[in-house]
Structure formats: structure tokens, C-alpha cells
BADREN-829295 format. One record per residue (C-alpha): residue in three letters; x, y, z; residue number from 0. Coordinates in pm, 1 decimal, padded with zeros to 6 digits, m for minus. Layout:
residues N
<r ala	x X	y Y	z Z	k NUM>
...
END
This chain:
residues 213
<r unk	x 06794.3	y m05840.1	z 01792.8	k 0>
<r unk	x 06810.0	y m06171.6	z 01668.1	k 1>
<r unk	x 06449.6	y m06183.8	z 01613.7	k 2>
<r unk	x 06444.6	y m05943.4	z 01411.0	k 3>
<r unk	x 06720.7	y m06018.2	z 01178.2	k 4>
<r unk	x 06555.8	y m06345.0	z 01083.4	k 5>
<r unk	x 06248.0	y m06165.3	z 01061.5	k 6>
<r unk	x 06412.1	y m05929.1	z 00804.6	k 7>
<r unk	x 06583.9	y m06267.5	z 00626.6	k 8>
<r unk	x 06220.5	y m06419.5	z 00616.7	k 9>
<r unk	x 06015.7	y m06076.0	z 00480.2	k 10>
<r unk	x 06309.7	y m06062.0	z 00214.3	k 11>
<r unk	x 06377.9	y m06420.8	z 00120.4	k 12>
<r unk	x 06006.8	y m06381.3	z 00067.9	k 13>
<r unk	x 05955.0	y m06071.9	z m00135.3	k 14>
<r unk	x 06261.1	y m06194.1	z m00351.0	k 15>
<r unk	x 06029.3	y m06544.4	z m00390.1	k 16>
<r unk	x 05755.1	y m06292.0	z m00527.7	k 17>
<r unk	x 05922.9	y m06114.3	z m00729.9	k 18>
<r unk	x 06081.5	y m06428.9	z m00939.0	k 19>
<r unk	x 05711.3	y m06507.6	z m00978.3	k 20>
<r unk	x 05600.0	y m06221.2	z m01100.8	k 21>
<r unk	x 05867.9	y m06249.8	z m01304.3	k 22>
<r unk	x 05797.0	y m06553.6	z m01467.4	k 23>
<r unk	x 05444.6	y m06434.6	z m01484.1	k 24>
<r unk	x 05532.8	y m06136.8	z m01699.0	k 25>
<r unk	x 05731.1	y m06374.2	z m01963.3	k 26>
<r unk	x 05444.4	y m06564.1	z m01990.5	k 27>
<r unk	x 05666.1	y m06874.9	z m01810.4	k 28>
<r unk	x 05469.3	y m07145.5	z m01627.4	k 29>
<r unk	x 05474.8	y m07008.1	z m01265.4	k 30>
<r unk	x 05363.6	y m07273.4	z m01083.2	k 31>
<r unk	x 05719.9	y m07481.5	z m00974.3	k 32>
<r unk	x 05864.3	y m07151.9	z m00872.8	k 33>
<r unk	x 05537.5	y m07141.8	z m00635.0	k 34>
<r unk	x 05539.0	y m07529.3	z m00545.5	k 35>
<r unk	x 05861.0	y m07448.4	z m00483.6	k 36>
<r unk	x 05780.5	y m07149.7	z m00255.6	k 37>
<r unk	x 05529.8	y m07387.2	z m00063.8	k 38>
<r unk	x 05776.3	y m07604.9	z 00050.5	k 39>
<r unk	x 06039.7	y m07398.5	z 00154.9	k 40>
<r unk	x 05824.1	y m07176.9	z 00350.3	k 41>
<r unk	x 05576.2	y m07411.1	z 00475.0	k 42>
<r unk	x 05731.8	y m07780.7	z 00448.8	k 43>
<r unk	x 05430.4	y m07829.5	z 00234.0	k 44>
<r unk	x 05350.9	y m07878.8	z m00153.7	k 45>
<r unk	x 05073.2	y m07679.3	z m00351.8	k 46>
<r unk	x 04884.5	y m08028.4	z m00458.3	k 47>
<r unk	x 04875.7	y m08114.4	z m00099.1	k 48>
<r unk	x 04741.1	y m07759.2	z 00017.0	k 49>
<r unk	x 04475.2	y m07725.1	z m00205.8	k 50>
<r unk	x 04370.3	y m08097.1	z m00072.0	k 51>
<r unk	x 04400.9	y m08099.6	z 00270.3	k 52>
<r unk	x 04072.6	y m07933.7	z 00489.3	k 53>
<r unk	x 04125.3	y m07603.1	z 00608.3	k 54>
<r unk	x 04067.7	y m07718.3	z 00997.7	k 55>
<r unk	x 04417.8	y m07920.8	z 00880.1	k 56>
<r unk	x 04587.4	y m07673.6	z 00724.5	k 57>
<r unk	x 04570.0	y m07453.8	z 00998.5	k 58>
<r unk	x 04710.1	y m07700.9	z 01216.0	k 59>
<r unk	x 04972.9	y m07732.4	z 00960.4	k 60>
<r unk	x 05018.3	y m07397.5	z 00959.1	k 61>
<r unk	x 05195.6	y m07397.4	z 01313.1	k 62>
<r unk	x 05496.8	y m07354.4	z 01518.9	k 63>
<r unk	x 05552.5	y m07481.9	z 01852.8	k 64>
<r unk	x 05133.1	y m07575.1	z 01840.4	k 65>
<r unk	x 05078.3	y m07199.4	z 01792.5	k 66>
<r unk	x 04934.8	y m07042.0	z 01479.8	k 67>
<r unk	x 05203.5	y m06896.1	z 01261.9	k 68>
<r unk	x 05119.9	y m06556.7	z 01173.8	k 69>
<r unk	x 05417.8	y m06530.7	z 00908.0	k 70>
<r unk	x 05339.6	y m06928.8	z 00785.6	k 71>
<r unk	x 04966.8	y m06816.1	z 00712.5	k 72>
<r unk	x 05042.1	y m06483.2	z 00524.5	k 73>
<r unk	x 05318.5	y m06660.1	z 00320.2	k 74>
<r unk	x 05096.2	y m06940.5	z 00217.4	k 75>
<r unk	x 04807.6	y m06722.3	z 00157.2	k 76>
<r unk	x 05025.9	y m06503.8	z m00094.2	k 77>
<r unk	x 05132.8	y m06798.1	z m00265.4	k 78>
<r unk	x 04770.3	y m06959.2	z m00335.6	k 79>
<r unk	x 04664.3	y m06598.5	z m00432.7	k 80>
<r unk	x 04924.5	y m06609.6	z m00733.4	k 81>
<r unk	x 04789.4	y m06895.0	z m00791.6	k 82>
<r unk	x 04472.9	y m06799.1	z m00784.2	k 83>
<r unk	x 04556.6	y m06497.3	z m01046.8	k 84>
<r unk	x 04681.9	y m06785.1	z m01318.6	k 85>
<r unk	x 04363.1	y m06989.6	z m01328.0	k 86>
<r unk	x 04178.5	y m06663.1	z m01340.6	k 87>
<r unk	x 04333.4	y m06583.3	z m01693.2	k 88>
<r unk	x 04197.8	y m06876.4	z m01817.5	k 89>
<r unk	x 03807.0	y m06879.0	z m01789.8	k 90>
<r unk	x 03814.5	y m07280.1	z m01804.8	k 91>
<r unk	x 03971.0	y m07288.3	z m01437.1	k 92>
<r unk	x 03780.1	y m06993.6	z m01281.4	k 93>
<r unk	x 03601.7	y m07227.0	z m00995.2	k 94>
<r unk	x 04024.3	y m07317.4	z m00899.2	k 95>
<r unk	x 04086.3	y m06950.2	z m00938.0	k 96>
<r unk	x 03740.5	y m06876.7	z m00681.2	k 97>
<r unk	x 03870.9	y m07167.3	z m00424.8	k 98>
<r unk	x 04226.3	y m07027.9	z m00372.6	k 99>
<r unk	x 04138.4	y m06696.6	z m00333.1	k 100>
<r unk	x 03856.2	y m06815.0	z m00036.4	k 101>
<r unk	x 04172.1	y m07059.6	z 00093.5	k 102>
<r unk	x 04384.5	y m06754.6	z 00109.0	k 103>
<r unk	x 04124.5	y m06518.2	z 00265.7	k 104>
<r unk	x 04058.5	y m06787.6	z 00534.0	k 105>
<r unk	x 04413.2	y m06781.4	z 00587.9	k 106>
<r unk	x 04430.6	y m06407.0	z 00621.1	k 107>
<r unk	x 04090.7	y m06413.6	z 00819.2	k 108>
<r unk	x 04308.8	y m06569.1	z 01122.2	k 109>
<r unk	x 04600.6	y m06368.2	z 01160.4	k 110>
<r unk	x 04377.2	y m06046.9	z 01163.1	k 111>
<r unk	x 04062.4	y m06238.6	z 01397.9	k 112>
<r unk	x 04315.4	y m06383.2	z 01650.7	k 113>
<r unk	x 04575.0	y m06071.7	z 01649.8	k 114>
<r unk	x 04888.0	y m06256.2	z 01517.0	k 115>
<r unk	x 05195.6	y m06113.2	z 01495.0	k 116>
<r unk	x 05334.9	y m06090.8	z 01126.1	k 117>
<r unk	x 05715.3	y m05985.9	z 01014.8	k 118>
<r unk	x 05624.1	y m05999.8	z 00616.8	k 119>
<r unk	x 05662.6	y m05658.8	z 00520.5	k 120>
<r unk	x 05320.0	y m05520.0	z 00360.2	k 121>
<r unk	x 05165.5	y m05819.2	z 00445.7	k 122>
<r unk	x 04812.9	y m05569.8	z 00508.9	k 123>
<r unk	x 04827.7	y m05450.8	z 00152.1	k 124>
<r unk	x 04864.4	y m05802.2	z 00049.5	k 125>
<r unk	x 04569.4	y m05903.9	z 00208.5	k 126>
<r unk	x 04380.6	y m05650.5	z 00079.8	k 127>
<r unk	x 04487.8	y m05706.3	z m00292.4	k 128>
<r unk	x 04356.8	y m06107.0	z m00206.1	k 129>
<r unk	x 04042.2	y m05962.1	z m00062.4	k 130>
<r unk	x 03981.3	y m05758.9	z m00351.3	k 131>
<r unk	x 04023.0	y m06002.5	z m00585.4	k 132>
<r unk	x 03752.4	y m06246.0	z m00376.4	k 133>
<r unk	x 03476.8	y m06026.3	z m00357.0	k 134>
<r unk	x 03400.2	y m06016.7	z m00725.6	k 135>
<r unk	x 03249.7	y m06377.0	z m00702.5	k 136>
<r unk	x 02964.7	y m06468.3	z m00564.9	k 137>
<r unk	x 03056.4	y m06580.2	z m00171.9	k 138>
<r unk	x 02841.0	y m06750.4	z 00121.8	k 139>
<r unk	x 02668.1	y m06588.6	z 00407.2	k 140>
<r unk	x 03004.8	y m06775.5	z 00605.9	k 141>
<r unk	x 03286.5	y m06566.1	z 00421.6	k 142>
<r unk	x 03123.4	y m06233.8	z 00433.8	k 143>
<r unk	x 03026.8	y m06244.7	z 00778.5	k 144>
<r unk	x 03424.9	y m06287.6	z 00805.2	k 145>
<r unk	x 03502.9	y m05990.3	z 00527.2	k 146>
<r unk	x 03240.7	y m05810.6	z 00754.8	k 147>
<r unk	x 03456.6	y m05875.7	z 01074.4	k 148>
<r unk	x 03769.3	y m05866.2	z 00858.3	k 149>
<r unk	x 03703.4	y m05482.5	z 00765.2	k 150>
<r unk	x 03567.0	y m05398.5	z 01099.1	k 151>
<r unk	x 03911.5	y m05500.5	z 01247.7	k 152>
<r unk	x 04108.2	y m05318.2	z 00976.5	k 153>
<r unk	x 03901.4	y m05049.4	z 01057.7	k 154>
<r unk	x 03761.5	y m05026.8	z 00682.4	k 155>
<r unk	x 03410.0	y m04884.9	z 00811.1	k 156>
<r unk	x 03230.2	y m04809.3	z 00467.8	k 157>
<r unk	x 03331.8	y m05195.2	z 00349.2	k 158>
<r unk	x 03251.6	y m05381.0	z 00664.9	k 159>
<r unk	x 02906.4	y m05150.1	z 00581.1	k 160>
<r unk	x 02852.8	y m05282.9	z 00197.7	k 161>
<r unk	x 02944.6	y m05653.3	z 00343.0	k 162>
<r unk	x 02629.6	y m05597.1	z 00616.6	k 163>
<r unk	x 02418.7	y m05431.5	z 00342.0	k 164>
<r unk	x 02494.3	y m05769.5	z 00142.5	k 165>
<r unk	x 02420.4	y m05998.3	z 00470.9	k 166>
<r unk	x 02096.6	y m05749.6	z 00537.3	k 167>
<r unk	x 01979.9	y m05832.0	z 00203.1	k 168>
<r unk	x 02024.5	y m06224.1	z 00212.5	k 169>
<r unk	x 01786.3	y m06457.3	z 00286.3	k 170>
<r unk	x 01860.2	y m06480.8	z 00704.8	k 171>
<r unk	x 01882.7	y m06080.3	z 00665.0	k 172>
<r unk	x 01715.6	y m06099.2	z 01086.0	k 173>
<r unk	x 01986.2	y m06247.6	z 01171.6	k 174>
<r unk	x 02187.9	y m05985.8	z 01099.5	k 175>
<r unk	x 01957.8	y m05705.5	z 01213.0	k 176>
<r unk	x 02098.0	y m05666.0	z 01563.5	k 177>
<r unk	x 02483.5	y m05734.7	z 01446.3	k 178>
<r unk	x 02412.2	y m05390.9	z 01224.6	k 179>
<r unk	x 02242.5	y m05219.9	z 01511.8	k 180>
<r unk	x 02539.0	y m05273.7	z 01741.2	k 181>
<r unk	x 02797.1	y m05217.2	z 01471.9	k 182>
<r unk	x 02681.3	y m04871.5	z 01414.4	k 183>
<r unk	x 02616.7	y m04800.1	z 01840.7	k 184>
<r unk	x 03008.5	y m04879.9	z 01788.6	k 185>
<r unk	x 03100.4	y m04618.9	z 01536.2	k 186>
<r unk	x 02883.1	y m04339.1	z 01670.8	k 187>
<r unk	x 03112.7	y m04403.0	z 01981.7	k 188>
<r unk	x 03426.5	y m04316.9	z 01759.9	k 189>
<r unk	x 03561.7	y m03991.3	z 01671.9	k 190>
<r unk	x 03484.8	y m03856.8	z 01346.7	k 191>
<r unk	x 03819.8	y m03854.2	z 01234.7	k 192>
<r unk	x 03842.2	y m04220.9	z 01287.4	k 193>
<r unk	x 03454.7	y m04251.7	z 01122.8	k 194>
<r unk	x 03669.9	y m04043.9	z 00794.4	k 195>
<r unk	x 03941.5	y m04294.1	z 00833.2	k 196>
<r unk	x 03750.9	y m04552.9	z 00754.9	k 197>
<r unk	x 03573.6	y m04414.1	z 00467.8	k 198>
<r unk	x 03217.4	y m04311.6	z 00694.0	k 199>
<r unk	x 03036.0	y m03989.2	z 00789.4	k 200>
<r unk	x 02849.1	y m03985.8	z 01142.0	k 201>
<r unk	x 02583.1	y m03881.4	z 00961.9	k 202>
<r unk	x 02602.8	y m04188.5	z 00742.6	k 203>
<r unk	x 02560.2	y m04385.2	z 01074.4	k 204>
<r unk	x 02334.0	y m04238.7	z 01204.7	k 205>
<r unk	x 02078.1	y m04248.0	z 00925.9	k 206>
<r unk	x 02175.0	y m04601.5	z 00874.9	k 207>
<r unk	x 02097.1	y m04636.4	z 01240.3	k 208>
<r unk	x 01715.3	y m04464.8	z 01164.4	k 209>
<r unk	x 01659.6	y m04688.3	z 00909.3	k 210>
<r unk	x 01678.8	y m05017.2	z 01120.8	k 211>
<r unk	x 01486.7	y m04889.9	z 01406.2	k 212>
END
């Protein structure tokens, strides 16, 4: 019970961060204390010093009792996302814009890849608006094989296909020949209610399946 009131406390002390953002945002205010701010009360960290730091180190910061913290990476990830959406709006500072977005998707990448447990309410729609926001750059071969495994997890079948029809079409597309050949084996083993779910038709699969043998 405790737990989860703190939990609660955390998801809402949180959303309430957000929405004084967004706020600020929508006046046209400079945003970025209120987020610096965010960082450090949430993460013991400033913004300059986690857009510096490696990602191998910010994971590590991103810990509590030397175990990744599922809540610590969501919060941070939200944070360098609104971040992210500022530079955006000015075309100068897209490149900042592209590398927070990747930050925060690496961020989001780990909670969903290692299964951690999150108490920020919506945090899967967040992700997703993040995610969204990503793939209209140009990305490495690296961060969609993760989008690929990202959607696979979320069970997002029809985007975890486009990201293998992009890693198909690269220049190491055999490398990726036999991760395709097993990720549809996989779906044809799933209902096709689950196959709708996720935006696929077993037919879909299976002719996808035809093509690569």
C-alpha cells in the first residue's frame, strides 16, 4: 500500500511537471528551466549534463539500488522529448532536436527490452508519441533494429514489419533475411485476433513469408 501511494505521488507530481511545460510552451515562454528543473528533481541530474554524458553512463545514472529505474528512465525520456519538440520549431537546431529524441528512445528502448516495471501513468502512449516523432529522420541500421524489437514487444506487428522492410532494404539487407523469416514463423503461430491487434492479416504473413523463400 505504501508502494503504491508514492507511486501515485510520483505519476502525479510528474504529470503536474508536464503540464506546467506545456504550459509555458503554449505562451510561447522559454520552457527549458521548468525542464532543467524537472531533471533534477526527478533524476538528481541537470539537462546540460544529460545531453553530455554517454548513454552507457546515463543508464548507470539512471539507477536505484544498482538496478535500472524503470520510472527514472521514462521520466527523463519525457523530459528530453519536450525538449526535443523546442529545437524542432526552429530548423537551425534540428540535429539537437534528432539527438534527444534518439536519447529518449534509447531510454524507452530499456524499460520495454528488459521488462521494467513503470508507475508513470500512460507512460506507453508517451513512448509512442517519442517514437513517432523519431522515425521521421533518417536513423541507423542500430536504432531500427531496436524500433524493430521495440514494436515486436509492444506487439505493433505491421510497424515492427515497415522497420524490417527498411532493414531488408539497407545495405546488410542478408543480415536481416533470417531475423524476417523467423519473425513471421512467430506470427503465423499467433491467433488472428492477436495478428488484427497488431495491425497484420495472416495472409499478409504468409505472403511476406513466400516472398523470402
Amino acid at each position: 500500500m505504501i508502494k503504491k501511494n508514492i507511486s501515485k505521488l510520483l505519476s502525479e507530481e510528474f504529470k503536474n511537471n508536464i503540464d506546467k511545460i506545456h504550459k509555458l510552451k503554449d505562451l510561447n515562454k522559454d520552457a527549458f528551466p521548468a525542464i532543467d528543473d524537472s531533471f533534477k528533481r526527478f533524476s538528481g541530474m541537470s539537462s546540460s549534463f544529460i545531453n553530455s554524458v554517454s548513454m552507457k553512463d546515463l543508464l548507470n545514472f539512471l539507477k536505484t539500488n544498482n538496478m535500472p529505474d524503470g520510472n527514472k528512465l521514462i521520466i527523463v525520456s519525457a523530459l528530453l522529448f519536450e525538449e526535443g519538440t523546442i529545437f524542432e520549431d526552429n530548423e537551425d537546431n534540428i540535429s539537437e532536436a534528432f539527438f534527444r529524441y534518439e536519447r529518449a528512445f534509447n531510454l524507452i528502448y530499456t524499460v520495454f527490452n528488459d521488462d521494467l516495471d513503470c508507475d508513470i501513468e500512460n507512460y506507453t502512449a508517451l513512448s509512442d508519441t517519442t517514437i513517432e516523432r523519431l522515425t521521421q529522420y533518417e536513423l541507423s541500421t542500430e536504432t531500427m533494429e531496436k524500433l524493430f524489437k521495440y514494436f515486436k514487444i509492444t506487439e505493433n506487428y505491421a510497424k515492427a514489419d515497415d522497420c524490417l522492410y527498411e532493414l531488408m532494404n539497407s545495405s546488410d539487407s542478408n543480415n536481416f533475411k533470417e531475423t524476417a523469416i523467423n519473425f513471421y514463423h512467430e506470427l503465423l503461430s499467433k491467433s488472428d485476433e492477436d495478428l488484427l491487434k497488431g495491425n497484420l492479416k495472416r495472409s499478409e504473413v504468409e505472403e511476406y513469408l513466400k516472398e523470402l523463400s
